[in-house]
Structure formats: C-alpha cells, structure tokens
ZALUM-754942 format. One record per residue: residue in three letters; y, z, x of N, C-alpha, C, O in turn; residue number from 1. Coordinates in steps of 0.02 Angstrom, whole numbers. Example, Ala and Ser with C-alpha at 12.3 -4.5 7.8 and 13.67 -1.06 7.14 Angstrom:
2
ALA,-284,390,660,-225,390,615,-165,390,660,-166,423,712,1
SER,-112,354,642,-53,357,684,2,394,645,57,402,670,2
END
This chain:
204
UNK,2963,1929,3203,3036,1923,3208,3066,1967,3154,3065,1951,3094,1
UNK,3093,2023,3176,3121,2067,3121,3160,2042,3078,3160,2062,3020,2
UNK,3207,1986,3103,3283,1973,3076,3269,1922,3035,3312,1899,2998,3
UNK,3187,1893,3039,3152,1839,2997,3106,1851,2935,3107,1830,2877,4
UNK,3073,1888,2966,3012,1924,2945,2957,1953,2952,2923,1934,3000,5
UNK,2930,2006,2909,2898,2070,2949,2832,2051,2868,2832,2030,2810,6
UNK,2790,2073,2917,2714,2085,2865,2691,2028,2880,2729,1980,2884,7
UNK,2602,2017,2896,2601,1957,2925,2515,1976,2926,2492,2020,2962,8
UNK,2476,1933,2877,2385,1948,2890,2373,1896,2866,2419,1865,2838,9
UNK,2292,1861,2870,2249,1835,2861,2207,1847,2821,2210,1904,2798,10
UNK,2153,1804,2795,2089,1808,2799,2051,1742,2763,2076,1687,2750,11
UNK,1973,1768,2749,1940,1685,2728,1920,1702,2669,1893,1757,2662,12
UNK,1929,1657,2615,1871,1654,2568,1800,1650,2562,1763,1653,2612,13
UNK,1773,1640,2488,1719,1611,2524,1680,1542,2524,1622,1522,2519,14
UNK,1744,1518,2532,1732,1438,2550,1763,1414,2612,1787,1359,2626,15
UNK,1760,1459,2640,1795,1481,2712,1886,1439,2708,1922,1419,2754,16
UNK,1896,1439,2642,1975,1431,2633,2033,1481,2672,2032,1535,2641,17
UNK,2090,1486,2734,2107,1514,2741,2176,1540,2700,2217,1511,2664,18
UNK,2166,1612,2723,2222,1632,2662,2299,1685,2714,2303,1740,2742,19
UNK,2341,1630,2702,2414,1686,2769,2464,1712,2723,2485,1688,2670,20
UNK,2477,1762,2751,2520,1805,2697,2585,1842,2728,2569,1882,2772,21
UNK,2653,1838,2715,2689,1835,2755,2759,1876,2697,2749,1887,2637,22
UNK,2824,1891,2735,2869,1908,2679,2925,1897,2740,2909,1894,2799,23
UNK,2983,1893,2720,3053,1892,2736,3092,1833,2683,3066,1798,2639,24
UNK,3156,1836,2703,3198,1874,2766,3223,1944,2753,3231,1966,2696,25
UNK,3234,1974,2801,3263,2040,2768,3338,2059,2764,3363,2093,2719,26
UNK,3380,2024,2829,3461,2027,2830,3516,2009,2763,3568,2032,2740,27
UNK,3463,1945,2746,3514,1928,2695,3501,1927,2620,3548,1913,2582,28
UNK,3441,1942,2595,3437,1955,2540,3376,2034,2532,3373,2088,2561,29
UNK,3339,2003,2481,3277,2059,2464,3225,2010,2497,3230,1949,2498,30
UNK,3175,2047,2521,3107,1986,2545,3062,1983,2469,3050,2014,2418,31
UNK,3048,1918,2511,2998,1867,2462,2916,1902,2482,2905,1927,2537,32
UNK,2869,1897,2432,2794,1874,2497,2788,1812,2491,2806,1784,2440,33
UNK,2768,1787,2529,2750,1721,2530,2664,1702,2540,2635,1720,2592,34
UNK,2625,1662,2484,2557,1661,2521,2556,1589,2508,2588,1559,2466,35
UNK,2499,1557,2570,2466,1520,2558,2414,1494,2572,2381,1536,2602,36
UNK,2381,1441,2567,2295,1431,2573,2276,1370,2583,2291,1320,2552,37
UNK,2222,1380,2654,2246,1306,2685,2151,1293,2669,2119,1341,2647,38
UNK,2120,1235,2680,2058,1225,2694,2039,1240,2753,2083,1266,2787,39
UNK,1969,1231,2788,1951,1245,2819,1963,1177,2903,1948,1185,2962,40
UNK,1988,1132,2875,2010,1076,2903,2091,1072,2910,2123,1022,2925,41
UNK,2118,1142,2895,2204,1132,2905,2242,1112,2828,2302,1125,2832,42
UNK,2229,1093,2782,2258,1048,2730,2274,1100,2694,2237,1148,2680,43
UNK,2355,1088,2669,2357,1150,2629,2351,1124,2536,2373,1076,2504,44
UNK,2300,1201,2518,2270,1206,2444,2337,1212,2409,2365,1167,2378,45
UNK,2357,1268,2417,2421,1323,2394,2469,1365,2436,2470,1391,2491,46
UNK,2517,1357,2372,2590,1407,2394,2619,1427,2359,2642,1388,2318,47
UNK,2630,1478,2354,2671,1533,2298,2699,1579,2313,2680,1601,2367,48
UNK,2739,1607,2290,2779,1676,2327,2790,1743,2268,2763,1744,2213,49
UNK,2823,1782,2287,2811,1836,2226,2884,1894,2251,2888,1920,2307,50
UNK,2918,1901,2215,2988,1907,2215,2968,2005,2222,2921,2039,2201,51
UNK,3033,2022,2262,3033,2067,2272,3038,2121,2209,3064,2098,2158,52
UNK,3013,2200,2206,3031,2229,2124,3085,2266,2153,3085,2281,2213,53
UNK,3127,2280,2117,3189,2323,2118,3160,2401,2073,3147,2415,2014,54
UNK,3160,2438,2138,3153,2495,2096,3201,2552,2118,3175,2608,2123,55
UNK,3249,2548,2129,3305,2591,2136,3383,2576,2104,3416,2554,2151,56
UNK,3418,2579,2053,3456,2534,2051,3535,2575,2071,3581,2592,2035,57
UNK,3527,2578,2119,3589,2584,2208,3611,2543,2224,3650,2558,2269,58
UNK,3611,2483,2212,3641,2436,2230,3615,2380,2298,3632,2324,2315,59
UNK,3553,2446,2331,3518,2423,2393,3454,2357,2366,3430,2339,2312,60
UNK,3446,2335,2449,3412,2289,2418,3335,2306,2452,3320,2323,2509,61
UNK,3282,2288,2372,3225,2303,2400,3169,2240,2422,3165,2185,2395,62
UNK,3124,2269,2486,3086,2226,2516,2993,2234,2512,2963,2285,2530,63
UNK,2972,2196,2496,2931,2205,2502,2853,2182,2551,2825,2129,2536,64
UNK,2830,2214,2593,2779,2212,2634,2724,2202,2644,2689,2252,2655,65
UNK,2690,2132,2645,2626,2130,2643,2571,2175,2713,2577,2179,2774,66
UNK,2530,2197,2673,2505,2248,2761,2420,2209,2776,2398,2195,2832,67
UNK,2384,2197,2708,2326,2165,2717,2315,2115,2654,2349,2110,2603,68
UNK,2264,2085,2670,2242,2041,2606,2181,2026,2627,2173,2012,2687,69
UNK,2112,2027,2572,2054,1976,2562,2035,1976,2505,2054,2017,2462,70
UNK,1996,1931,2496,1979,1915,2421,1925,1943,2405,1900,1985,2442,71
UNK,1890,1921,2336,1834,1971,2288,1793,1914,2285,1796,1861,2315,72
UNK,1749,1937,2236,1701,1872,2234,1696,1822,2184,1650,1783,2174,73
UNK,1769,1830,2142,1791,1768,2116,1841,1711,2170,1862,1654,2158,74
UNK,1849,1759,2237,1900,1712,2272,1964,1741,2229,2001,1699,2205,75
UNK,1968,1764,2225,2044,1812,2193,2080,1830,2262,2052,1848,2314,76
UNK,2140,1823,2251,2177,1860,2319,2192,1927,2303,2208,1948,2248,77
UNK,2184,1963,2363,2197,2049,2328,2243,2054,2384,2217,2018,2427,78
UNK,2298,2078,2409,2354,2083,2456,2379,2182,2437,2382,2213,2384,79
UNK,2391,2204,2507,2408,2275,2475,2456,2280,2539,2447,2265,2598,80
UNK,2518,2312,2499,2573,2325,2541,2629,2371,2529,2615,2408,2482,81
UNK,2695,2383,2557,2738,2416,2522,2770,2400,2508,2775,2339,2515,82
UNK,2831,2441,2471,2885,2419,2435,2954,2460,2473,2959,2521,2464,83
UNK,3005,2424,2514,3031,2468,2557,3112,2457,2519,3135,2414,2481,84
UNK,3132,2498,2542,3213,2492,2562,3234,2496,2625,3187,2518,2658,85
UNK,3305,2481,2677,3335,2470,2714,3386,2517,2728,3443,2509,2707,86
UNK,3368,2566,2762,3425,2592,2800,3472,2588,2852,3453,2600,2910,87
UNK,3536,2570,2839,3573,2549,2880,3634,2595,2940,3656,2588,2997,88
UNK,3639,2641,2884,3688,2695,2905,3643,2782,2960,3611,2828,2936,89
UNK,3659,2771,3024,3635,2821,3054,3611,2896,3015,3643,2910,2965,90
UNK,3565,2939,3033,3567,2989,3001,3511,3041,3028,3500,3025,3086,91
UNK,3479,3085,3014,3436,3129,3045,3372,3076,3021,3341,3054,3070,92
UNK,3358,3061,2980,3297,3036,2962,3291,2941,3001,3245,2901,2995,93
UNK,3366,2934,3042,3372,2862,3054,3419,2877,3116,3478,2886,3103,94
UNK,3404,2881,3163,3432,2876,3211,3451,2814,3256,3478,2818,3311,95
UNK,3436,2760,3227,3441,2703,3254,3412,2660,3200,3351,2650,3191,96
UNK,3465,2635,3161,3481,2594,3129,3464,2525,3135,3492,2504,3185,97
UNK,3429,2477,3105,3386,2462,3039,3328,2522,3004,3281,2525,3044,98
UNK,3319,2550,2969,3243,2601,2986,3219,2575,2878,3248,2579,2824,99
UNK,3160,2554,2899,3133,2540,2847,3106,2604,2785,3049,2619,2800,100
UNK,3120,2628,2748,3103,2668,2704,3030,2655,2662,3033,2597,2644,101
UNK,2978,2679,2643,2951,2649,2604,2952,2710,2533,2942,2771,2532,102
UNK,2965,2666,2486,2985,2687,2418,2891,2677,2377,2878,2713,2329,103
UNK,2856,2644,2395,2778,2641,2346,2744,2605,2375,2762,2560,2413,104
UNK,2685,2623,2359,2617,2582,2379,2633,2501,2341,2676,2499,2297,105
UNK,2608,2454,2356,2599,2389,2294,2541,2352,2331,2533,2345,2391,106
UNK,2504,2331,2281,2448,2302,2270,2448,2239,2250,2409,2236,2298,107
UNK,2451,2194,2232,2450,2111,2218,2386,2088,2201,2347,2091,2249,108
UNK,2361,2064,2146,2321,2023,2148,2330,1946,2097,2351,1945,2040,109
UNK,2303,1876,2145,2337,1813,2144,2256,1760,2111,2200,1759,2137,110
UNK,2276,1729,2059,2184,1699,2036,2206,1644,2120,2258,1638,2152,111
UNK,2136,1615,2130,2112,1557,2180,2169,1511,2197,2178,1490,2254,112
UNK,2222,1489,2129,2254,1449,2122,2323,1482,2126,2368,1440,2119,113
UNK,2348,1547,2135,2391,1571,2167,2423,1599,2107,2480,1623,2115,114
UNK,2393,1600,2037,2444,1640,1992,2432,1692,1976,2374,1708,1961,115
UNK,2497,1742,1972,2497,1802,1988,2452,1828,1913,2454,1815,1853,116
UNK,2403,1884,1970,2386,1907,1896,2384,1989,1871,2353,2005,1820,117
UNK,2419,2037,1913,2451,2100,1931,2504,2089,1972,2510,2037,2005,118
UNK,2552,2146,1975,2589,2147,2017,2599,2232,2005,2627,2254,1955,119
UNK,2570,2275,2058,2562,2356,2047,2599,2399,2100,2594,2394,2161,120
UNK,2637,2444,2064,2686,2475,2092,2652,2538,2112,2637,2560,2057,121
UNK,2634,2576,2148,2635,2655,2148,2679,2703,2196,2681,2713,2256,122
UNK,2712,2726,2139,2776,2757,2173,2756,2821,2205,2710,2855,2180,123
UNK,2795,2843,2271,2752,2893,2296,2708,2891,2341,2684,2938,2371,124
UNK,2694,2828,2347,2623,2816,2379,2648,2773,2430,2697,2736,2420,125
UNK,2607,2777,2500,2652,2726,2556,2566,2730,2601,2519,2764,2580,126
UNK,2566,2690,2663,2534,2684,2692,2586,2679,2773,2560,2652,2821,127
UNK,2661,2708,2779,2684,2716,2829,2708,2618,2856,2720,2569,2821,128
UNK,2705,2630,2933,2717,2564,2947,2673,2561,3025,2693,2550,3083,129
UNK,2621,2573,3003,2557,2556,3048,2517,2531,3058,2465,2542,3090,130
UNK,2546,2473,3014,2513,2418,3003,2484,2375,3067,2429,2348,3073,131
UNK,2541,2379,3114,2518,2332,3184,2459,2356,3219,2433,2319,3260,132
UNK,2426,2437,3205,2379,2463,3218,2319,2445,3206,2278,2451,3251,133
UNK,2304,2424,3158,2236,2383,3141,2244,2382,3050,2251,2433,3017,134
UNK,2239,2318,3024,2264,2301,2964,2186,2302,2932,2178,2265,2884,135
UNK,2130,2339,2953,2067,2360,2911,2062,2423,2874,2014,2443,2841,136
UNK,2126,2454,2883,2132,2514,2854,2139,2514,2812,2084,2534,2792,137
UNK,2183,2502,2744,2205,2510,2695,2162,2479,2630,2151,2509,2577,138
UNK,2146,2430,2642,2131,2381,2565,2064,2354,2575,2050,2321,2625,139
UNK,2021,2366,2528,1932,2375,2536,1922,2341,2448,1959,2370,2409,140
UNK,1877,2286,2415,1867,2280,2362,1778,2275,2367,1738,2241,2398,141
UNK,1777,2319,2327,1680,2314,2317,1634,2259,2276,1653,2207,2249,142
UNK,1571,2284,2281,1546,2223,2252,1549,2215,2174,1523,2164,2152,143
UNK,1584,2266,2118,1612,2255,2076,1677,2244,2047,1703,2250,1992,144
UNK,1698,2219,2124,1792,2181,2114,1841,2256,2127,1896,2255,2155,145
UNK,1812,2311,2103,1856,2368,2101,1900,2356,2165,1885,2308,2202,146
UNK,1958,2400,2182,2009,2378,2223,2025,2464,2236,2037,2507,2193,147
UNK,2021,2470,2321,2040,2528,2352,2088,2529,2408,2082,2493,2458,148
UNK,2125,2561,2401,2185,2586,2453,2182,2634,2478,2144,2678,2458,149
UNK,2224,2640,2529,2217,2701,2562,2292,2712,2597,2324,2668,2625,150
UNK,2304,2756,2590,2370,2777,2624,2397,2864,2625,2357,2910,2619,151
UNK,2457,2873,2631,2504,2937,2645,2553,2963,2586,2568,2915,2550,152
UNK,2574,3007,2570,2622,3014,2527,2635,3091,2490,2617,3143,2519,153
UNK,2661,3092,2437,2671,3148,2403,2661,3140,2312,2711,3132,2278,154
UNK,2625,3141,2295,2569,3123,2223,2552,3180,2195,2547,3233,2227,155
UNK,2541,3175,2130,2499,3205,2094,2452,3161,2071,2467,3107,2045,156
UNK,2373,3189,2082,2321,3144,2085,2294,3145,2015,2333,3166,1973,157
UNK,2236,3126,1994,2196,3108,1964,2163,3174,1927,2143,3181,1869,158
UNK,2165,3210,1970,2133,3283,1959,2195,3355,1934,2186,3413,1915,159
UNK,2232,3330,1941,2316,3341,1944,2333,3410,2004,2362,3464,1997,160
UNK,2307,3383,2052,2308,3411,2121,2390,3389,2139,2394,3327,2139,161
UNK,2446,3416,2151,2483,3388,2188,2514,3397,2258,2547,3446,2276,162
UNK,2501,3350,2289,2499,3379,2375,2539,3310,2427,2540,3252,2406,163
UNK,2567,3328,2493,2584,3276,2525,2503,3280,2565,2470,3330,2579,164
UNK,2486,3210,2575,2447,3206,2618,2412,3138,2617,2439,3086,2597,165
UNK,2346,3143,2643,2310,3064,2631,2301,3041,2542,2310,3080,2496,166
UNK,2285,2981,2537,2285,2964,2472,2218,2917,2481,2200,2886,2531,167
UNK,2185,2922,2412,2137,2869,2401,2142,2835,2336,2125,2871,2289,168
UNK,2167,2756,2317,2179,2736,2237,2126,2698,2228,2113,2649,2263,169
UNK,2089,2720,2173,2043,2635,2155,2059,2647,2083,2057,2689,2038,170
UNK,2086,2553,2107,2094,2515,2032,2031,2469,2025,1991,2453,2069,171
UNK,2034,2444,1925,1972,2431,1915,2014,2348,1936,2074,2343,1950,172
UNK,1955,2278,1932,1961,2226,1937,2039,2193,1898,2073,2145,1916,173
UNK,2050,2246,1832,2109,2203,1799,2179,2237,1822,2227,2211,1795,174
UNK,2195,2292,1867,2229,2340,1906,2254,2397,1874,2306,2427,1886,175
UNK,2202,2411,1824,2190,2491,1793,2171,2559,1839,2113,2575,1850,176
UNK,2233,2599,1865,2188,2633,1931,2144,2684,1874,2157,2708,1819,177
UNK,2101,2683,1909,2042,2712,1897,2046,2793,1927,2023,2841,1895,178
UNK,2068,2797,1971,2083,2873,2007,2123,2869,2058,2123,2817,2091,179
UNK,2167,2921,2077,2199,2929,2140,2183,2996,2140,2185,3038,2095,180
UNK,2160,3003,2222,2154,3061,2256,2177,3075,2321,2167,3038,2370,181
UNK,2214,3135,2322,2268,3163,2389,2217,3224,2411,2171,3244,2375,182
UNK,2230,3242,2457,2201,3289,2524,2243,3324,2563,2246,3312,2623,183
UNK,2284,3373,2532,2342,3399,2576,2327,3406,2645,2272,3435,2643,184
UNK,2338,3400,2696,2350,3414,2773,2412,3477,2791,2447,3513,2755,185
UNK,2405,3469,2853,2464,3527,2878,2494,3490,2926,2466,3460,2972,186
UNK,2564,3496,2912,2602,3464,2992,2658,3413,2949,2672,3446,2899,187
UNK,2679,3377,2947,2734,3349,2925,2726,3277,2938,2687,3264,2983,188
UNK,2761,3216,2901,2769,3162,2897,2726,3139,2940,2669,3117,2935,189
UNK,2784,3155,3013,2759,3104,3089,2709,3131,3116,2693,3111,3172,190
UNK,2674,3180,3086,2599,3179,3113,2558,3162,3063,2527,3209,3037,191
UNK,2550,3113,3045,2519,3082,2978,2494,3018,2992,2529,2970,2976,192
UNK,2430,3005,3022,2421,2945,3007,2360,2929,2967,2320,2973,2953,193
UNK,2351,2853,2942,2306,2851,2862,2243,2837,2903,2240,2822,2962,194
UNK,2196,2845,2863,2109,2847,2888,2090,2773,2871,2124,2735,2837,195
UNK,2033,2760,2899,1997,2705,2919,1966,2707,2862,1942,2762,2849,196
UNK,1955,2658,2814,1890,2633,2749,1842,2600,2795,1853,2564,2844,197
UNK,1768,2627,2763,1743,2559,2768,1676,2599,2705,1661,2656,2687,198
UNK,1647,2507,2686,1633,2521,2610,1541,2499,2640,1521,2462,2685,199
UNK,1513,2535,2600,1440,2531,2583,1432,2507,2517,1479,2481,2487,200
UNK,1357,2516,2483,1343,2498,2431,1347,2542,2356,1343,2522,2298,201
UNK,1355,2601,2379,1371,2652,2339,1447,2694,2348,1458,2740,2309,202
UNK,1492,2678,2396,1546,2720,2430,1598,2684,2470,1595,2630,2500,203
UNK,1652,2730,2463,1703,2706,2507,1694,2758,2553,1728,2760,2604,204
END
C-alpha cells in the first residue's frame, strides 16, 4: 500500500525466530522502519523502530526503505535499504507524480534484542527501486559477520576510481566500510540494473 507503506522482507534466525521488516507512512510524515520478531510459534519477542535521517535540510521530508534483512551469527539483525526523498511536483525526471528519489545507500544493524547498534548512511550510493524483483540481491554477511551491499550510483571508491555505475561496499562487523568499489558501465540511469551476490567461503 503506497499511501501506507512501502519496503517489506523477512527472514529466520537461527533459532528459527522470525524477523519482518517494514517502513511507512509516507503522506503524512517521514517513514519510520519498523522491525519485529516473532518465535517460531507466532509470539512476539520484539519491536522497535528506527526514525528516519534527515539528510537534506529543504524542508522535504525524508523516508527511509527497508529492501532486505538477515542476520549473522550472533543473531544480529543486518537490514539494508535506502534513504529517499519525495517528489511531488511534475518534471522531466517525474512525470507522474509521487516519484521516489533515492538520496543513499543505508545499512542498519539491530543486537537480537532490537537495539540499535549502527545506523549507516552512504551518500551516493542507491540500489534503485527493484526491490520487488528479487530481495537476494543486495545484502550478503559472511562467515566473519563482515556486511556486503550491492547497488548503483555515482562514488568515488576505495581505490579513488570515480565512476557512475555498479557498486560493491563491505563493512567490517562494527560498520567500518572496509572498501567500496564502482565499475563504470555505459548507458545511463534507466539502463542500470544491480547484480546478483551470492557468497562462498572465500568471496562475494
């Protein structure tokens, strides 16, 4: 429900605790995320929410997007999403009005018991809104907690490459990124879509 709320995943611990992750409203204020964590019998563990960041100060209001979430092997919640603004007023880039902007990558990570223990901005950095496409894309944590994203944007990396194109961030367990790396492409925005992770024992 757009006019309710947008961003919307799952997943299990590993105490097969379920974990739903959700954000709105968007009409009338800034969105919330909202998570919480039920047992494996329905009963809910936890609930907490995590307030939108203001990073433009326009007067607009900013929202923020949960796109995926699973946990590490403390049972940590790791959630990765964006950070948008709201366009309302028609224009070449908005031809039909609501059109979501995304202003940064953000990353979240929540201890077992739901308190926040990062809250990571990366400006520049987006993963688009393709999310309804398959929500295995973006957010991968290995067997040393490290934390990887994946998305689109316009960065200067790690290497101090600066390019629009794909992006790769790994942060360490405490949300120190460790590296970001871009891959310029050819073609523009709307032919841009982000690549598939999937993690081995040595690699993303």
């Amino acid at each position: 429900d757009m006019d309710d709320a947008f961003g919307y995943t799952s997943t299990v611990d590993s105490q097969n605790n379920v974990i739903v992750v959700a954000s709105g409203p968007f009409e009338t204020q800034s969105t919330t995320i909202f998570v919480r964590k039920y047992d494996p019998s329905g009963t809910l563990l936890m609930q907490t929410s995590i307030d939108a960041t203001q990073l433009l100060n326009d007067g607009a209001l900013d929202h923020e997007i949960p796109y995926q979430v699973t946990t590490d092997s403390q049972d940590n919640i790791i959630i990765s999403g964006v950070n948008t603004l709201i366009n309302t007023s028609p224009s070449s880039s908005c031809q039909t009005p609501p059109c979501y902007q995304s202003q940064a990558a953000k990353i979240w990570k929540l201890s077992p018991d739901g308190q926040l223990v990062f809250n990571k901005t990366l400006l520049d950095h987006s993963n688009s809104f393709e999310q309804l496409v398959d929500d295995n894309n973006y957010l991968i944590v290995d067997d040393n907690d490290n934390i990887y994203y994946n998305g689109i944007g316009i960065v200067t990396d790690t290497d101090n490459d600066t390019a629009f194109g794909t992006i790769l961030i790994k942060l360490a367990p405490d949300g120190t990124t460790l590296f970001t790396d871009v891959q310029d492409i050819l073609g523009n925005g709307n032919s841009i879509s982000i690549g598939i992770m999937a993690s081995g024992s040595d690699h993303i």
